[in-house]
N, C-alpha and C positions, 0 to 999 in steps of 0.2 A: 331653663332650670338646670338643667345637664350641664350646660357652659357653665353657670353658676358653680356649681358641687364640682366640675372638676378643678375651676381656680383656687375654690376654699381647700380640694384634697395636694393639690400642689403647692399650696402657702404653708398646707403645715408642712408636707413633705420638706418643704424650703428651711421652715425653720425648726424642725427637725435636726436634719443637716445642721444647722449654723450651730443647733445646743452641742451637739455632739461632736464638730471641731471641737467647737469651745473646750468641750469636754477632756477632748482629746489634750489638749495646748496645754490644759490645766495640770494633765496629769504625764508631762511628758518625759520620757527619760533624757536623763543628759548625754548630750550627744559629741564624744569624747573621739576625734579619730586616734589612730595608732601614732603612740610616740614613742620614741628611741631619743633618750637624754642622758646625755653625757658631763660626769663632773670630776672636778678636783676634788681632794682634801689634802687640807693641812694642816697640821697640829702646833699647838704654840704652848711653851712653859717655861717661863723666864726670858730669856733674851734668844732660848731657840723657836725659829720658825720658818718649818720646810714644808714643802708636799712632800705625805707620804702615801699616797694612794690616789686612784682614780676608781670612780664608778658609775655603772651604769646603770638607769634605771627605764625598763620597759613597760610600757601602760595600753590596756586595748581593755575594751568594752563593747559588750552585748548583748543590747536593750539595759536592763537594769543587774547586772554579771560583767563585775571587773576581774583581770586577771595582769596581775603585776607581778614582775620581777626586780628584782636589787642585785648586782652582781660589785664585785670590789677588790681588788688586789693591792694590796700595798710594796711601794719601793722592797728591795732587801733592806732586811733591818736584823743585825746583830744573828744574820745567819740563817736566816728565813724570810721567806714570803707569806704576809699574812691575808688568805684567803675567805672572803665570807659571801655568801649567795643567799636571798631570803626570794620565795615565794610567798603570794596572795592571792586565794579566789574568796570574794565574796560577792553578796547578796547585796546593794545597796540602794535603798530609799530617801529620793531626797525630798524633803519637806514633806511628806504629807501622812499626820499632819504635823512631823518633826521629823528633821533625816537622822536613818537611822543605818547601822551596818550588821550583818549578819556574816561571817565568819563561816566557809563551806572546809575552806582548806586554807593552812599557812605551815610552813618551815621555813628553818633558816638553818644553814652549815657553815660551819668554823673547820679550816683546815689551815695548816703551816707546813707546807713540804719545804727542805731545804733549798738554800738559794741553787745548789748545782741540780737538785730534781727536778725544778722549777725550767732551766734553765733549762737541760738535754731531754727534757719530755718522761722520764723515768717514771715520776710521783704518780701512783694510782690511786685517783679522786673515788673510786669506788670500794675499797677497801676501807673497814670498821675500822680498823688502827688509827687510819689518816685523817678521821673530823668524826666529829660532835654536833649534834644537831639539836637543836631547840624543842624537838618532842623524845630528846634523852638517849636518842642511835646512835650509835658509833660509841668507840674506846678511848677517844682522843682523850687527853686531861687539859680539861679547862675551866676556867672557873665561874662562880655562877654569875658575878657580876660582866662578863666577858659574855655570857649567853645572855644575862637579861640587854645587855647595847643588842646584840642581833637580832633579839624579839622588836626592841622599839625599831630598829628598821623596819623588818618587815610588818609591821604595826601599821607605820607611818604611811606603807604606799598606799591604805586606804584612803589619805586626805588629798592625794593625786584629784581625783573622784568629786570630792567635795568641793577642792580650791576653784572647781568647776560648775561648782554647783549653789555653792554662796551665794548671795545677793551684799555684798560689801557697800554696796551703794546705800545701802538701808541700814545699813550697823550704825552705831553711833562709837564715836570713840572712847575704849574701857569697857564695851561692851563683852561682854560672854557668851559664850555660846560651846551646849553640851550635845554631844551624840555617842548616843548609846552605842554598845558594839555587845553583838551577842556570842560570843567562842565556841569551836567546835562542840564541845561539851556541852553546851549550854549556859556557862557561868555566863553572868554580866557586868561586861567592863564599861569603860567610856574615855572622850578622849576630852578635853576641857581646850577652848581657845579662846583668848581672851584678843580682840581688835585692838590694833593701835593707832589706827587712820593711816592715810595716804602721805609715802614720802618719796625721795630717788634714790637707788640703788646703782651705786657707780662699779661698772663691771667692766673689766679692759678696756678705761680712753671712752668710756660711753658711760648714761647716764640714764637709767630707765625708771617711768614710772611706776611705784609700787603699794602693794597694801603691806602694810607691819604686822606682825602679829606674833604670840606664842603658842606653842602647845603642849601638852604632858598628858599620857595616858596613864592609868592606872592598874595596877597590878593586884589581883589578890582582895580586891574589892578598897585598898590605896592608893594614892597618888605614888605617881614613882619618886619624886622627889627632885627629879631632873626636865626642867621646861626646855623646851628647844626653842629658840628662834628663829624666824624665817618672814623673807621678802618673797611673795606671791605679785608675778608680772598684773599688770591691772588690765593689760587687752587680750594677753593669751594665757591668763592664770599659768603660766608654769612656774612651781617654784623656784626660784632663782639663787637662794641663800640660805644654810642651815647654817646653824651656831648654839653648840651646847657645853657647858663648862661640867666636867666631868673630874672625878674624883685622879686620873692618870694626866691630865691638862685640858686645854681648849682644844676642838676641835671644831672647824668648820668644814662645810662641801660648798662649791659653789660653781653654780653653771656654765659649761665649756659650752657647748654646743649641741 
């Protein structure tokens, strides 16, 4: 009898256990290691098309707390360096039972020290005069379409997160798919992507499998007006390709290393 009641107290103990994996697997956070990704940009309008900047963007997570950076300097151009750096910490939820992102902390800084500050180390990055930031610090003059680009970056490295967290396998092509984004403050935004199915992305002499897609987040409770495009790798999700047509030209970034 004893032998009895201890196999039935061990069976459930057993499946116990197995609900509570289960449980666990069901509800699990995305498991993102630390990445440091490096890109070009190039701008095109008319028959010109150079690089004019290179950027970097740093990605780390923990548990369900990402914490991303954008950094970006451009070539000299007509006498300056144009500098822009955007932070993200948030809160993010994927699926359940809709992913969703909460917003802890984000800025982003617009600076242009001249090419020779730039150059002999001079420009001091901490000074009000010298940048503008996206929560309205600093004296810089810049204008507001120039802050709203450095918001959508640091917007954007929330879908770092996501592109990882998708099920693309289960999209259908033309599919949409919205996540809510909740702002320091409290407002509620959202970011809109619309699936395009699986194609190849030819990137230096090589040709990688990708998923298509857009995205545009919303301002002010509207769409911005400006969809970006991007090729998301299909075995290591890292974005591979932005491309946005912007009222100053085309602009894309694309994957160095």
């Amino acid at each position: 009898m004893k032998k009895t009641l201890l196999l039935s107290a061990m069976k459930k103990t057993f499946l116990l256990m197995i609900l509570a994996v289960a449980a666990i697997a069901a509800h699990a956070q995305v498991n993102i290691p630390y990445q440091k990704l490096n890109y070009k940009v190039h701008y095109h309008l008319g028959l010109i098309n150079v690089q004019i900047a290179e950027a970097t963007a740093t990605i780390d997570t923990q548990g369900d707390h990402l914490r991303a950076t954008l950094s970006g300097e451009s070539i000299p151009w007509e006498g300056h360096v144009f500098c822009v750096s955007d932070t993200l910490y948030a809160q993010m939820t994927p699926d359940n039972p809709a992913s969703k992102e909460r917003v802890t902390y984000e800025n982003g800084w617009y600076r242009k020290p001249t090419t020779e500050q730039y150059r002999d180390g001079s420009f001091r990055y901490d000074d009000p005069s010298n940048y503008k930031s996206i929560k309205g610090q600093g004296n810089l003059d810049a204008s507001p379409q120039t802050m709203e680009a450095i918001t959508v970056t640091a917007d954007m490295l929330g879908l770092y997160y996501f592109f990882h967290e998708i099920d693309f396998e289960k999209l259908d092509e033309g599919q949409e798919v919205t996540i809510p984004i909740t702002r320091e403050n409290g407002e509620a935004e959202r970011v809109v992507l619309h699936y395009y199915g699986k194609t190849e992305f030819a990137n230096e002499g090589r040709s990688v499998p990708v998923y298509e897609l857009t995205f545009e987040y919303s301002y002010n409770g509207r769409m911005s007006g400006y969809p970006v495009k991007t090729y998301v790798g299909q075995y290591d999700r890292i974005p591979l390709y932005y491309s946005a047509s912007l009222p100053i030209g085309h602009v894309e970034m694309i994957y160095a290393n």
